[in-house]
C-alpha positions in Angstrom: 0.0 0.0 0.0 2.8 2.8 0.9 4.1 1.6 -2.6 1.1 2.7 -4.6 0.6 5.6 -2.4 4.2 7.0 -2.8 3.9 6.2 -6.5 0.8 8.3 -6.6 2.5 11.1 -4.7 5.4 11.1 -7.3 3.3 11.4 -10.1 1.4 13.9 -8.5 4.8 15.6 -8.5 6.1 14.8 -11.9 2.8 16.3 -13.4 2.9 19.9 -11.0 6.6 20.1 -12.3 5.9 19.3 -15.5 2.7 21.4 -15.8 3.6 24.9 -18.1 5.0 22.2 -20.7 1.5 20.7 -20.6 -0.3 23.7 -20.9 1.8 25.0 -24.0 0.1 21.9 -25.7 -3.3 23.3 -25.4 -3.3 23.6 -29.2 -2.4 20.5 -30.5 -6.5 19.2 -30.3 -7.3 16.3 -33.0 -10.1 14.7 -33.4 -10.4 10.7 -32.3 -13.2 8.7 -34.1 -15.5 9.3 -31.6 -15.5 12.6 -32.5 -13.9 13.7 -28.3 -10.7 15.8 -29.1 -6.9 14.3 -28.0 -4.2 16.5 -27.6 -0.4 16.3 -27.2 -0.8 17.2 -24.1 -3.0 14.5 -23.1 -0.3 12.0 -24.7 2.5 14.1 -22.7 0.6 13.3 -19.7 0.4 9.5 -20.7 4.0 9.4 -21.2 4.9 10.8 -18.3 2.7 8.5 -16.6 3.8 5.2 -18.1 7.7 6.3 -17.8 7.3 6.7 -14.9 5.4 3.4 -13.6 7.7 1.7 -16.0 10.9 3.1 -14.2 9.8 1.2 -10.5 10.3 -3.0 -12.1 7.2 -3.6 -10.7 4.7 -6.2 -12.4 2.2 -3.7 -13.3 0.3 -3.4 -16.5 -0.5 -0.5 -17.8 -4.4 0.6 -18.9 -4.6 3.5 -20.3 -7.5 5.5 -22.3 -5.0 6.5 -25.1 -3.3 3.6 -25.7 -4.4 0.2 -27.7 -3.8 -2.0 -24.8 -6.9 -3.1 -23.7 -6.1 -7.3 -23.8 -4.5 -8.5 -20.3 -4.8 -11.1 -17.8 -4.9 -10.2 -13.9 -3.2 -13.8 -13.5 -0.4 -12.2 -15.4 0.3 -9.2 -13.1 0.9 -8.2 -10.2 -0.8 -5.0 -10.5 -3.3 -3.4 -12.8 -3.1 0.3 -13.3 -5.7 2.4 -15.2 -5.3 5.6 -16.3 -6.6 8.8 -17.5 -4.5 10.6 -18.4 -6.3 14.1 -19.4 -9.9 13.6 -18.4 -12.2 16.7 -20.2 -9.6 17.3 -22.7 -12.6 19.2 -24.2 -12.6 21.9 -21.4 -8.2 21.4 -21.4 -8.2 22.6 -25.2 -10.4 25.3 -24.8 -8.7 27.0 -22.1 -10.7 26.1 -19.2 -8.8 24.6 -15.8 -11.3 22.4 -15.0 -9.6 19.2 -16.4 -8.0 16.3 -14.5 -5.6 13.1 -14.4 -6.9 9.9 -12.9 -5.3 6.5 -11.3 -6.6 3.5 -10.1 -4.5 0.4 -8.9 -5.9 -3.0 -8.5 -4.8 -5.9 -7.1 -6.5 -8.9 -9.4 -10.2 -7.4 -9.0 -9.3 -5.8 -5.9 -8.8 -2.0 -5.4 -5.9 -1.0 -3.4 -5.3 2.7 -4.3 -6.7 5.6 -6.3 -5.7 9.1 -7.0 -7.7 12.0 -9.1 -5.7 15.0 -9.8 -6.5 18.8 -11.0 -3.7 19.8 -12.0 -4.0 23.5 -13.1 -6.4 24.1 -9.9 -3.5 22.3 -7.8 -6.3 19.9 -6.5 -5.8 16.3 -5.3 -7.3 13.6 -3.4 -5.6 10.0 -3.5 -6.6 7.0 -1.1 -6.2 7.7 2.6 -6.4 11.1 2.4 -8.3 13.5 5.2 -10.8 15.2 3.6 -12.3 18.5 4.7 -16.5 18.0 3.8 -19.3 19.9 2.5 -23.2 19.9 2.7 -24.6 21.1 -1.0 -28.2 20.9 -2.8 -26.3 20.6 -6.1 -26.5 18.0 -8.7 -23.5 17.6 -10.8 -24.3 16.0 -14.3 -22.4 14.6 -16.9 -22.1 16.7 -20.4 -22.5 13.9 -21.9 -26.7 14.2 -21.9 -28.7 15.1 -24.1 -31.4 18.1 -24.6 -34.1 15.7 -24.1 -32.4 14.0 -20.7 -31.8 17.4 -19.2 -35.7 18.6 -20.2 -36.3 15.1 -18.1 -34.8 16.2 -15.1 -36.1 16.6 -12.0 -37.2 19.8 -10.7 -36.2 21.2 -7.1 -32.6 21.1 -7.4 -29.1 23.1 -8.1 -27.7 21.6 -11.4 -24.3 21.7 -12.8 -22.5 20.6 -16.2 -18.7 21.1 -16.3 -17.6 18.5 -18.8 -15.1 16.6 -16.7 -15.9 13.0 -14.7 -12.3 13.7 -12.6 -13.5 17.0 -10.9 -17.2 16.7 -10.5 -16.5 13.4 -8.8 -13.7 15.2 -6.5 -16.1 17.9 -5.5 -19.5 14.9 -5.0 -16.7 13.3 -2.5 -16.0 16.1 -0.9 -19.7 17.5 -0.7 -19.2 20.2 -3.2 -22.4 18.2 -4.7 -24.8 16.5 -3.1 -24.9 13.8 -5.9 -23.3 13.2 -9.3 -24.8 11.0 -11.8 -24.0 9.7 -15.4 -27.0 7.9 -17.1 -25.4 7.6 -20.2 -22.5 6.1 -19.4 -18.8 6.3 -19.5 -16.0 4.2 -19.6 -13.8 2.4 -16.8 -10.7 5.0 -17.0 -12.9 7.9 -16.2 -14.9 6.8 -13.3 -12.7 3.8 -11.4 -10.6 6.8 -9.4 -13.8 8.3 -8.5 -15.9 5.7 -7.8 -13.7 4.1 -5.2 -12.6 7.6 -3.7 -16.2 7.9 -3.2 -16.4 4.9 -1.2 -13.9 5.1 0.8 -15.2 8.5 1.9 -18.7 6.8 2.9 -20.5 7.7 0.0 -23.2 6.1 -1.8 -22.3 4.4 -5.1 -24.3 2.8 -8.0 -23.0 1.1 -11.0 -25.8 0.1 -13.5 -28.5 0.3 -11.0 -26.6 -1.8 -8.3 -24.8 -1.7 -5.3 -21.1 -0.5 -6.0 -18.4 -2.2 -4.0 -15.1 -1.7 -5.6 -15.1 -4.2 -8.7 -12.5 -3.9 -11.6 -14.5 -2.2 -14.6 -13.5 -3.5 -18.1 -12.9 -1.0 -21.1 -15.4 -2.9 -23.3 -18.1 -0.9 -22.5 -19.5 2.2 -20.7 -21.4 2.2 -17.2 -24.0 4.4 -15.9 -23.4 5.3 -12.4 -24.5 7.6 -9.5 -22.5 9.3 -6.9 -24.2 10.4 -3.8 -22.2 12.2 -0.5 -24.0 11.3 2.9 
């Protein structure tokens, strides 16, 4: 455990120092064939990542939202480490800080260790931090909904649509938001960091209508979750 923790810590590090060199890549944005934006930035990020992780020897493989390397075998590795590397590259391109990097180590199908990082608001919360709460009325939603979903929604509450899974699910965890929810879906690298920071901060977490307990999440497919604090 003080492994993956310290290995979070130093990429926490290794991204803050490497941060202006990131930003300068702002303008690099391609379009993937989902029609979602990638920068060089976003593969900077990656590298720095996976040089990184590589450097320690460890048995760890490496899943990663920009890379083809989806096909692994827990009974092959020690470790399994998923990551994103530039979550609302959208929001990054445009000019907006409210992007983030996320990390999520399992053990087999067990989590051991998570980190979600907002880099250009110096924001961070990995497993086993102390985290200073909030009470909220606001609903955080994803931007991924449609017109019709949002004319569906229920009335009586605060709502809010940034456009990146990393730091609405930092601010539901910390109370910022009294729920965040995603009923369209998204895949494993953008909500595994989240999900199990959330429970491990006592909150209330759903995964395709069910009970969320900290399973490993394959890339095959998106989930629809919800995020509530308590």
């Amino acid at each position: 455990m003080n492994l993956l923790r310290n290995t979070c810590s130093e990429i926490q590090n290794i991204i803050s120092e490497n941060l202006d060199q990131i930003l300068h890549l702002r303008g690099t944005k391609k379009l993937k064939e989902d029609d979602s934006y990638v920068s060089e930035g976003d593969l900077l990020c990656e590298r720095l990542v996976i040089e990184y992780v590589t450097s320690l020897k460890k048995n760890i493989f490496i899943l990663s939202e920009e890379s083809e390397n989806n096909d692994f075998s827990f009974d092959s590795y020690q470790y399994v480490l998923v990551i994103d590397p530039i979550d609302g590259t959208e929001n990054f391109v445009s000019g907006l800080k409210e992007w983030g990097i996320g990390l999520s180590f399992y053990d087999h199908h067990k989590h051991v260790m998570s980190m979600i990082g907002l880099p250009e608001l110096n924001m961070w919360m990995k497993s086993g931090d102390k985290i200073d709460t909030f009470k909220s009325r606001i609903h955080g939603l994803s931007s991924s909904l449609s017109k019709q979903n949002i004319l569906e929604l229920e009335e009586g509450f605060e709502y809010r649509i940034i456009g990146c899974c990393m730091y609405n699910m930092y601010n539901v965890i910390r109370g910022s938001y009294s729920v965040f929810q995603n009923p369209k879906g998204a895949h494993c690298w953008d909500i595994l960091p989240g999900l199990n920071l959330a429970l491990e901060n006592n909150c209330s977490v759903t995964v395709e209508n069910k009970p969320y307990h900290g399973e490993f999440l394959y890339p095959n497919r998106k989930y629809r979750f919800r995020i509530e604090h308590q």
